[in-house]
C-alpha positions in Angstrom: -73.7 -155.4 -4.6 -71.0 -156.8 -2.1 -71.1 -159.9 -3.7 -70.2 -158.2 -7.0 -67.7 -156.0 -5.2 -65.7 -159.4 -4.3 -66.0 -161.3 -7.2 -64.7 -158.2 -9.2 -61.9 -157.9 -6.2 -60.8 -161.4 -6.7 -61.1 -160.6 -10.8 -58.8 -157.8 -10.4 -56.4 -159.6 -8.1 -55.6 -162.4 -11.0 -58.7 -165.3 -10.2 -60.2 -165.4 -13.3 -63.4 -167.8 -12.4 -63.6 -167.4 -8.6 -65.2 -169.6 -6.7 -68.3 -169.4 -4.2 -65.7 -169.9 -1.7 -63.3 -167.2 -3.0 -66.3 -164.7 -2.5 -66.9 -166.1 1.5 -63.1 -165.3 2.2 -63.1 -162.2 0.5 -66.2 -161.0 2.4 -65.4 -162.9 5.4 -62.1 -160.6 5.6 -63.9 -157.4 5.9 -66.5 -158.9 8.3 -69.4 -158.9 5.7 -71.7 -161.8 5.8 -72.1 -164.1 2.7 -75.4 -164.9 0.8 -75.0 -168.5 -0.5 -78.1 -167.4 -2.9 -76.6 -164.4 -4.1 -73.5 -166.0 -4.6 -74.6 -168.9 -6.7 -77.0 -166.3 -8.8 -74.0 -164.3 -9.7 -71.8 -167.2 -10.8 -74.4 -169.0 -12.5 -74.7 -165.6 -14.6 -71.0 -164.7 -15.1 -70.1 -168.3 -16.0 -68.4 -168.8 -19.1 -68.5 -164.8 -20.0 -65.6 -162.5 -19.9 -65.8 -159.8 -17.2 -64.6 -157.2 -19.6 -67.3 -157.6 -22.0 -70.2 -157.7 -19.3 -68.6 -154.2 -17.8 -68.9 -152.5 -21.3 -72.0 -154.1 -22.0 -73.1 -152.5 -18.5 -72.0 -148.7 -19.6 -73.7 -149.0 -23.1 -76.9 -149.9 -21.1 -76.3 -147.0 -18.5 -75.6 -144.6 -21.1 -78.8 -145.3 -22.6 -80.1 -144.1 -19.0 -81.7 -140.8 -18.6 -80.0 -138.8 -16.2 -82.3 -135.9 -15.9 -83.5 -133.6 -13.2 -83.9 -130.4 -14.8 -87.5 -130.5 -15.5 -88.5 -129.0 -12.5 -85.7 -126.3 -12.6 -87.6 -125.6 -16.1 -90.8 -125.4 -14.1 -89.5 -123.3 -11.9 -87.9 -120.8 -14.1 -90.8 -120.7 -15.9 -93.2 -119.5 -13.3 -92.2 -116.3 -13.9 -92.2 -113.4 -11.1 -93.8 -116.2 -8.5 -91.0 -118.7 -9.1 -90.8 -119.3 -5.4 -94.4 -120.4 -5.2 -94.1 -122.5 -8.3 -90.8 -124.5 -6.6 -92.4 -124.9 -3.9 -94.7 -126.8 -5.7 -92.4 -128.7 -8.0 -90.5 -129.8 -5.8 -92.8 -132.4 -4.1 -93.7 -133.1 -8.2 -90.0 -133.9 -8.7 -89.4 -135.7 -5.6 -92.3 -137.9 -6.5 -91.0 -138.7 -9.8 -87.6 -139.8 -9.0 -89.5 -142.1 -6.0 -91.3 -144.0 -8.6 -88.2 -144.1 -10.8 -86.4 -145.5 -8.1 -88.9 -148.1 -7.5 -89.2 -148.8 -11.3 -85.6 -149.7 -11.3 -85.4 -151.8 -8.4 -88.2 -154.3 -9.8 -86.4 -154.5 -13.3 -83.1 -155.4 -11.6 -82.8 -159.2 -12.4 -79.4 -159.4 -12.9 -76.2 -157.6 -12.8 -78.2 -154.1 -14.0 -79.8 -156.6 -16.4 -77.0 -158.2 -18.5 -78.2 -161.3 -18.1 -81.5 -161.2 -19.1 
């Protein structure tokens, strides 16, 4: 992500195709180290595309993104008079869930959340 943090900084302060050394200074300045990997994945993936286009392609895909959490409210509230017992239970359900949904997101992440695939 800090690699995409300064290549959007130097975007946004008027480089339009920065450079892998661009992204070392800009890092370098706020003490971050730079991956030459990293660095050459992202521009190899942003060449040649506008940066506009890949950020709204970016919220279309994240829109498209569940943002849930209230099934285990539902569970909950639908216990009934015992609701403590049932969210007590839930809860370890829920946490679960969201565990392997994290882990499910971080294998598909090829790209810049998957623009370039």
């Amino acid at each position: 992500m800090k690699v995409i943090a300064a290549y959007l900084h130097a975007v946004l302060g008027g480089n339009t195709t920065p450079s892998a050394e661009d992204i070392k200074n800009i890092l370098g300045s706020v003490g971050a180290e730079a991956d030459d990997d990293k660095i050459e994945l992202l521009l190899s993936q942003v060449k040649g595309k506008d940066i506009t286009e890949l950020i709204a392609a970016g919220r279309e895909k994240l829109a498209s993104v569940p943002s849930g959490g209230g099934a285990a409210v539902a569970v909950a509230v639908a216990g009934g008079a015992d609701t403590g017992a049932t969210a007590a239970a839930a809860a370890p359900a829920a946490a679960e869930s969201k565990k392997e949904e994290k882990e499910e997101s971080e294998e598909e992440d090829g790209g810049l959340f998957g623009l370039f695939d």
